[in-house]
N, C-alpha and C positions, 0 to 999 in steps of 0.2 A: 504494500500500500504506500500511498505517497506522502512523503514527510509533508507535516504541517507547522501553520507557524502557533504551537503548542510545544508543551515539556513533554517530552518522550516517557508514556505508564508503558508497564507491563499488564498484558492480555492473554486471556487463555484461548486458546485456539484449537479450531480440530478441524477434519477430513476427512469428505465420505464424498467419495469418485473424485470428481473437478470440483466439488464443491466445499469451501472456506467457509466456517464459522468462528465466529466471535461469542464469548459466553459474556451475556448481559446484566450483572448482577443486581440493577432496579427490577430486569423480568425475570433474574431468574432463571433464564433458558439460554441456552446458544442460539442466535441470528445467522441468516445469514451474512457475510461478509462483506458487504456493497460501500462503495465510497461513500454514500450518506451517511454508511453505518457506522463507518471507519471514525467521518467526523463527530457523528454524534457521542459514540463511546468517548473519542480524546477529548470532547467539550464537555461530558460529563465528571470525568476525572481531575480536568484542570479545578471543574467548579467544586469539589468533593477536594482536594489536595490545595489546593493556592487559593481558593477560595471560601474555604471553610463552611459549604453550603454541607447543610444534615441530609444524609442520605435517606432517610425516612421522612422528608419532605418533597420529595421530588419523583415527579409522575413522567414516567414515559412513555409516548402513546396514549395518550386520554384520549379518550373519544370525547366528541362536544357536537352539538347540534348546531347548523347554519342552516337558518331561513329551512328549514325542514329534511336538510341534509343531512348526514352521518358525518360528521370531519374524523380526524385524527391529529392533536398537534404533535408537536416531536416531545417536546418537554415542556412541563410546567410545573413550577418553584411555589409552596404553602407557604405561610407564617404560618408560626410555632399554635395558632387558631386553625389553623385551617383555611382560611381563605387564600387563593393564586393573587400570589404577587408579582411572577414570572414569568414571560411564555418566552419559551427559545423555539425558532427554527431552522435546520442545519439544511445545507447543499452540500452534493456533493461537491471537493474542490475545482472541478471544470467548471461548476456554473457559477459564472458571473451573479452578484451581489446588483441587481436592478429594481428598480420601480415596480416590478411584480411581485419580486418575492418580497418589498416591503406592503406590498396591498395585499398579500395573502396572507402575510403574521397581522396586519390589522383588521378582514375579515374575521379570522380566528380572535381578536380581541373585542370584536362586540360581543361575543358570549361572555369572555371570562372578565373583562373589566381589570384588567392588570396593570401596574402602574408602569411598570418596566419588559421593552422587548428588546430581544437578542435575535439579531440574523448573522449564521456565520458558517462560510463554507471551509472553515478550517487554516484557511491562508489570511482571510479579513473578517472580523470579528465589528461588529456593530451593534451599541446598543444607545439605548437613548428611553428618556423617564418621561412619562407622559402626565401632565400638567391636566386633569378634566375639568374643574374650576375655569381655568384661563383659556381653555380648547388648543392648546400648546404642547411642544413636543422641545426637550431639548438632547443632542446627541451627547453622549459624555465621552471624554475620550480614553477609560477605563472602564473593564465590567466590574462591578462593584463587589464587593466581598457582603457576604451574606448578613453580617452586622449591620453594610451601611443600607442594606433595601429594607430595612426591618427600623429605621430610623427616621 
């Protein structure tokens, strides 16, 4: 898989035929191996390791409902209540960080109402706090440690 601009974890991996997995430990299962996977697991670990986010706050795969649709986001961050404070969505690292993929993590935020999104295909990482009071958005040019979204 292709080096990212993340700190290098160790992963447990396996192999059945051509086929690559990755063991998930918020699912619990081995995935398969796919470059969205690859980033999602290193951006799960960075947040879990450098980030001091609780891994018993953090859902991977939630489904959520749009306009009557089934979604699925990638990741989404509780406070220590329970309510999402978080919504991450990864690309694989080929795809470009554009105007779609930030109008797809904010479809996915009129269900959850989260104050903070992350879009990041592993090489560029974006997040930015969203102001609902003032209908504002500002980019930060850190992701925040788990203290400071809880502040």
């Amino acid at each position: 898989m292709n080096k990212l601009n993340l700190p290098e974890y160790s992963f447990r991996f396996s192999k059945k035929g051509d086929q690559v997995s990755i063991f998930d430990p918020f699912r619990k299962k081995q995935v398969v191996l796919t470059p969205e996977e690859w980033v999602r697991q290193n951006f799960l670990q960075f947040l879990l390791i450098e980030k001091k986010y609780p891994e018993s706050l953090i859902k991977v795969e939630m489904g959520l409902r749009l306009n009557k649709l089934a979604k699925r986001s990638d990741v989404v961050v509780f406070d220590n209540h329970g309510k999402p404070v978080l919504l991450i969505e990864c690309k694989a690292p080929d795809i470009k960080i554009s105007q779609k993929v930030f109008d797809q993590i904010a479809r996915y935020n009129m269900t959850l109402k989260v104050e903070y999104l992350i879009v990041t295909n592993g090489l560029k990482h974006y997040c930015c706090k969203l102001d609902f009071s003032n209908k504002s958005y500002t980019f930060l040019k850190e992701i925040p440690a788990f203290s400071e979204i809880l502040s």
